[in-house]
N, C-alpha and C positions, 0 to 999 in steps of 0.2 A: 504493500500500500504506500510504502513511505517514497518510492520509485515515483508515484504519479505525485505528488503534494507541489510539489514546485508547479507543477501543469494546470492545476486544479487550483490553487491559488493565483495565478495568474490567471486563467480564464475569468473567476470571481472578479480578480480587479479590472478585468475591462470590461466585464460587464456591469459593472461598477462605475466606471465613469462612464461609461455611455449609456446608463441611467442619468446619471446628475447630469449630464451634457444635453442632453434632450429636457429633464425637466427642469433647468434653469433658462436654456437658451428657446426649448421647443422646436432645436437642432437637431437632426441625424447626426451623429459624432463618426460621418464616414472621413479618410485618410485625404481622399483622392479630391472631394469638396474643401475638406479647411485648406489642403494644399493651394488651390486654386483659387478661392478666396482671399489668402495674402497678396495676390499679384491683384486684386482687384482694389486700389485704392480707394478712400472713399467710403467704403461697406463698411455699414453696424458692425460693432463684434469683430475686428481688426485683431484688439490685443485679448481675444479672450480664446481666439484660433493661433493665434501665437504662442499663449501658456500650454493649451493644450498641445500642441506641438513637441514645443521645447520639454514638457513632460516625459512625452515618448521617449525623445532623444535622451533625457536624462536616466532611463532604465537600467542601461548597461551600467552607467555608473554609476548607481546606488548598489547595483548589483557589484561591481568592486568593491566600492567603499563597504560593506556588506561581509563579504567572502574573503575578501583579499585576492582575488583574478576574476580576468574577464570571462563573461559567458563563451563556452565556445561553442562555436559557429564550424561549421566542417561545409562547402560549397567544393563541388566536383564539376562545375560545369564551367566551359573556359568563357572568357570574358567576351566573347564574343556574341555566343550564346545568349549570359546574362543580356548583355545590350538588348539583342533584339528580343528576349522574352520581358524587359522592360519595353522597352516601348509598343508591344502588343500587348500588354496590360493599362499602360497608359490611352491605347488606343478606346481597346473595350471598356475599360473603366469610365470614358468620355462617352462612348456609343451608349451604354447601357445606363447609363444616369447615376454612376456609381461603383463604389468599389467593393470588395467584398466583404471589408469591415463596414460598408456604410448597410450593404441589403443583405449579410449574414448576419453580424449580429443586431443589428437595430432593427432593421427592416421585416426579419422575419419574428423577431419577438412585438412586432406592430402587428402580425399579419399580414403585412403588405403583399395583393397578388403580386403586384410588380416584381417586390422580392424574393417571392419564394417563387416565378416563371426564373431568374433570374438566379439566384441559387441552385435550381437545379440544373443550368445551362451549364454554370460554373463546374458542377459535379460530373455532369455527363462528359463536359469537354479534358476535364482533369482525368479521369479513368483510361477517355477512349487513348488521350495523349502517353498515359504511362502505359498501355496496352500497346500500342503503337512502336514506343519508342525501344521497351521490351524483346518486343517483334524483331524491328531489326539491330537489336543487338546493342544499344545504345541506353547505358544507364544512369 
């Protein structure tokens, strides 16, 4: 049991602030929106998409300050790769009104059809991708 605690407490806290995130702002506390919003001068709620940001970024190091080392992170795929499965997530993320912390975890504890059509696209494309890649040999 004590193998998942770290997993299971982290998931608590982000559901956790994307509770207080939506009922303070009556925001979706998706990634790929507050991202996008900074660049939008001007707009309500400016420094409160900032805190929560810098939040994020702050994890790993409280996670030092904490443990004494950093989380590790183990990435097998070369940097090429990353790129473009970055910016095809950025892509969809824009196409689809959202990312998948904005319509997994908020969206679908709203109900939202949008989000759960949408979550399941996420799911079917993630499988058929790891079945695919499997396929030919590529892991």
């Amino acid at each position: 049991m004590t193998d998942y605690l770290p997993a299971l407490m982290g998931g608590a806290l982000i559901g956790l602030s994307a509770a207080l995130y939506l009922l303070l702002t009556g925001r979706v506390a998706g990634i790929s929106g507050l991202v996008g919003r900074l660049f939008q001068p001007g707009r309500p709620g400016l420094s409160l998409n900032l805190a929560f940001l810098i939040g994020l970024l702050a994890g790993p190091i409280l996670y030092l300050a904490l443990s004494g080392a950093w989380p590790q992170v183990r990435i097998e795929a070369s940097p090429w790769l990353l790129g473009l499965a970055g910016l095809l997530v950025g892509f969809g993320s824009r196409m689809g009104s959202g990312c998948t912390s904005g319509h997994g975890v908020v969206g679908l504890a709203r109900l939202s059809g949008r989000s759960i059509v949408a979550v399941l696209t996420f799911m079917a494309t993630a499988i058929m991708t790891v079945f695919l890649m499997r396929l030919g040999g590529v892991s």
